[in-house]
TIMI-2910 file (N, C-alpha, C, CB; in pm, 1 decimal, decimal comma, always signed):
<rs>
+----------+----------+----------+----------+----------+----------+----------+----------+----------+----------+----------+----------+------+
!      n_x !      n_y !      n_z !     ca_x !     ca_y !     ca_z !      c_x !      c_y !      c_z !     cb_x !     cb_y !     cb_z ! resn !
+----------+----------+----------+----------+----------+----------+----------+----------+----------+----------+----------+----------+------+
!  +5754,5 !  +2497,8 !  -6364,6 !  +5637,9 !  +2426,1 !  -6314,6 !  +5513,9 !  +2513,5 !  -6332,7 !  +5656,6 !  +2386,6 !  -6165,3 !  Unk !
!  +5395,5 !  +2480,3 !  -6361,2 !  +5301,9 !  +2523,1 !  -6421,3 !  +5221,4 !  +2551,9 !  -6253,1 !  +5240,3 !  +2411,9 !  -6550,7 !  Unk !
!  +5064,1 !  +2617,2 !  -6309,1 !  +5030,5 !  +2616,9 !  -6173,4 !  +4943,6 !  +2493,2 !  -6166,2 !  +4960,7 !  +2750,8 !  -6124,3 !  Unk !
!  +4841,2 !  +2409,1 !  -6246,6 !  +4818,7 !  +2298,6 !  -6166,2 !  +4930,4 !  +2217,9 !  -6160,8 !  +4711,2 !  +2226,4 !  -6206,0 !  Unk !
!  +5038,4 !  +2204,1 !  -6164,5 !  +5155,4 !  +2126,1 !  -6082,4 !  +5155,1 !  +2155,2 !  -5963,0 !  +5290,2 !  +2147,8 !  -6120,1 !  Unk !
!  +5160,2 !  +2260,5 !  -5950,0 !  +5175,4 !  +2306,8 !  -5786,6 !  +5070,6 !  +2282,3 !  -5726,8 !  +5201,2 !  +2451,5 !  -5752,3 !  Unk !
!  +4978,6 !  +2317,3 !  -5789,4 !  +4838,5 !  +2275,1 !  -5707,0 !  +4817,3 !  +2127,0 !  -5630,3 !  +4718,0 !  +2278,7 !  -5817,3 !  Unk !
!  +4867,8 !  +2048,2 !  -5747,9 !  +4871,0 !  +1906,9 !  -5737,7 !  +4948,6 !  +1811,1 !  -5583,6 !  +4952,0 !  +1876,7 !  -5877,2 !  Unk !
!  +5115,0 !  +1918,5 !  -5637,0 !  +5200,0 !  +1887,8 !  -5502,8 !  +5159,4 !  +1929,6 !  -5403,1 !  +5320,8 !  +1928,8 !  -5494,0 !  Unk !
!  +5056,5 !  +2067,9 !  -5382,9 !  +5026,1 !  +2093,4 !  -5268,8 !  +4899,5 !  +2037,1 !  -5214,3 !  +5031,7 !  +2212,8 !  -5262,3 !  Unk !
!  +4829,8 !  +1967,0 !  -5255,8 !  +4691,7 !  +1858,4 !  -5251,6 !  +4789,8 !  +1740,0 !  -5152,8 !  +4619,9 !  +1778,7 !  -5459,8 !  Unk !
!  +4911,9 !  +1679,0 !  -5250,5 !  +4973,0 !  +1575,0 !  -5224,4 !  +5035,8 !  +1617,3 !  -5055,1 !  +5082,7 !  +1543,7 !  -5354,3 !  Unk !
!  +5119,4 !  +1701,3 !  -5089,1 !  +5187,1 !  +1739,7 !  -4953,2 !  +5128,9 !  +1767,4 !  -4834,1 !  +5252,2 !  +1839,4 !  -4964,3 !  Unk !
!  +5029,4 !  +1862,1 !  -4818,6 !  +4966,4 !  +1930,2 !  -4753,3 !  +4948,0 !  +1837,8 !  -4572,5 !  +4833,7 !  +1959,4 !  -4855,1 !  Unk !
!  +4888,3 !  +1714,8 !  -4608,2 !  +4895,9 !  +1643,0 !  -4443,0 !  +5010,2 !  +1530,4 !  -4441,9 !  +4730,3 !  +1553,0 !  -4392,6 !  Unk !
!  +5129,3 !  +1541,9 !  -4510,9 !  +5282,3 !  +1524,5 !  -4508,1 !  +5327,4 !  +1584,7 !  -4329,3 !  +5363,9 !  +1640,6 !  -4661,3 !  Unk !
!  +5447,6 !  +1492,6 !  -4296,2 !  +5491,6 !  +1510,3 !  -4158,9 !  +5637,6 !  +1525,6 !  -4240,7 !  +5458,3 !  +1374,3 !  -4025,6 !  Unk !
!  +5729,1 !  +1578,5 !  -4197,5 !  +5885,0 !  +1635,0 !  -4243,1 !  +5913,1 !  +1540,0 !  -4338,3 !  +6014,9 !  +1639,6 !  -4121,9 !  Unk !
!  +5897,7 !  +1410,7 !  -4250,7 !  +6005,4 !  +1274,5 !  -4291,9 !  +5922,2 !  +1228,8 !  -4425,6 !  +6016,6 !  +1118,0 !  -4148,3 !  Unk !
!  +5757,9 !  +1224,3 !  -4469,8 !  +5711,3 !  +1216,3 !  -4567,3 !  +5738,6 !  +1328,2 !  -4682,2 !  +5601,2 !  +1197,9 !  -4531,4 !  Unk !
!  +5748,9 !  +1403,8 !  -4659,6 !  +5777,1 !  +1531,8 !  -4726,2 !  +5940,7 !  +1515,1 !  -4808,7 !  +5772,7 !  +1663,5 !  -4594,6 !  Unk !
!  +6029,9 !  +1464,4 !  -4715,7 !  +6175,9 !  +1476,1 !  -4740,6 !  +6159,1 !  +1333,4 !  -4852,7 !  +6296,2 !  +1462,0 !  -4573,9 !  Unk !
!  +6099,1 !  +1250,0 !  -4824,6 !  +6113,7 !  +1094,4 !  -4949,6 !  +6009,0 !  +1137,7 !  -5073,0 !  +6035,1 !   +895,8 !  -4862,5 !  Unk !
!  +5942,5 !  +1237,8 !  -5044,9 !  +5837,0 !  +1335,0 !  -5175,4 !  +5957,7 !  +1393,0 !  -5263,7 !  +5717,7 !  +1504,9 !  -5097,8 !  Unk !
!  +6000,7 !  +1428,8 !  -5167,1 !  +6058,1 !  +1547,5 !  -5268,5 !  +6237,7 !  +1507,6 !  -5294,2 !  +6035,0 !  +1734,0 !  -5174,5 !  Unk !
!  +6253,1 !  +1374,8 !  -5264,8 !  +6364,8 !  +1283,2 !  -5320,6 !  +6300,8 !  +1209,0 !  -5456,0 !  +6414,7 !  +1162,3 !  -5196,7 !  Unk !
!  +6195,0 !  +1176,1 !  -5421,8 !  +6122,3 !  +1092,0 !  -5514,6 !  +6087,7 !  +1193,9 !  -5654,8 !  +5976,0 !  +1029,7 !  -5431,4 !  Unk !
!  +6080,7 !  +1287,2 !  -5616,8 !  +6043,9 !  +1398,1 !  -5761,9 !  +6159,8 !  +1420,9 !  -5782,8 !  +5954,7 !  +1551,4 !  -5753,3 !  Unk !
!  +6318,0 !  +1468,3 !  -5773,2 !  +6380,5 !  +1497,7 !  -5785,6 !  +6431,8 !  +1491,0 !  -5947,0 !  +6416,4 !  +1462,8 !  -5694,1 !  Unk !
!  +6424,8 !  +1598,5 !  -6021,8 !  +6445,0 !  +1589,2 !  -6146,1 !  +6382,2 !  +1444,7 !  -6211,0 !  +6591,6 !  +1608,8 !  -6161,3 !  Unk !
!  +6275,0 !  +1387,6 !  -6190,8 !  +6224,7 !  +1268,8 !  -6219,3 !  +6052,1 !  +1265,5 !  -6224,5 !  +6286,4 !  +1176,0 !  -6114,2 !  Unk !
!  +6025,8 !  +1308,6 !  -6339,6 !  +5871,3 !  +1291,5 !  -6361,7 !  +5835,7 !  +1174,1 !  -6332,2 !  +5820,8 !  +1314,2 !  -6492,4 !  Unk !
!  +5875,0 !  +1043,8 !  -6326,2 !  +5832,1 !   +957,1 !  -6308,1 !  +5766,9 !   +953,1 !  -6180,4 !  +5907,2 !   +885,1 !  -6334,9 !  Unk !
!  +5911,8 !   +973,5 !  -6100,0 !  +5832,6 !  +1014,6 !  -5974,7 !  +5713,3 !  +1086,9 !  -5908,3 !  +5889,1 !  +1055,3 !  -5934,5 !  Unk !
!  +5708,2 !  +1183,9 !  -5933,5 !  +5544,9 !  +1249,1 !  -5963,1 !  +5473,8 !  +1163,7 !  -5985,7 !  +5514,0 !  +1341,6 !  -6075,9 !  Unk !
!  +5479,6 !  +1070,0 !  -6063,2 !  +5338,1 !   +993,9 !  -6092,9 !  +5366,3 !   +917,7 !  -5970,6 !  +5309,9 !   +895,9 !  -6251,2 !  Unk !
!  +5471,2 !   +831,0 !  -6030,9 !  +5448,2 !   +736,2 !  -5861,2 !  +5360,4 !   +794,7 !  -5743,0 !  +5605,7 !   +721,6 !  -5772,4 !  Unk !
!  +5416,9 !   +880,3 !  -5717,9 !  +5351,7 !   +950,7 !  -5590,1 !  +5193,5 !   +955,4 !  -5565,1 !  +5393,5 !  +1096,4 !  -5594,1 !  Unk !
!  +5186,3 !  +1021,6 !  -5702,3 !  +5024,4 !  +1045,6 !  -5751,6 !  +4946,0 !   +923,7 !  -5759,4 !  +5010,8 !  +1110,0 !  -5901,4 !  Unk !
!  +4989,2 !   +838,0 !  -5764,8 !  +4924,1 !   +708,4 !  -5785,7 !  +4931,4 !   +632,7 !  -5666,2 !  +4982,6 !   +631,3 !  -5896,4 !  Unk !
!  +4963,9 !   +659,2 !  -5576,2 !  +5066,8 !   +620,7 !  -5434,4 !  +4903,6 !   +648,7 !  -5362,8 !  +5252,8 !   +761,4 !  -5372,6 !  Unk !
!  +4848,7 !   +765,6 !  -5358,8 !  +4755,0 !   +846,7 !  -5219,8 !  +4632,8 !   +770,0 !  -5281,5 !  +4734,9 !  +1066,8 !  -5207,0 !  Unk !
+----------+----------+----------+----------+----------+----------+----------+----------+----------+----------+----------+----------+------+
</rs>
């Protein structure tokens, strides 16, 4: 993972509560798609 990736997830995550956090990071799970979803989600 590069560093604006991380940057990105941590923009995304950052005001996440556990239970949002835990369906984030199911939702990325070996699955770029997911990432976008997400990204397109906020």
């Amino acid at each position: 993972m590069n560093e604006l990736m991380l940057e990105i997830i941590l923009e995304l995550t950052e005001d996440m509560t556990m239970e949002q956090l835990a369906e984030f990071r199911e939702s990325i799970s070996g699955d770029e798609e997911g990432i976008l979803n997400e990204a397109n989600k906020g």
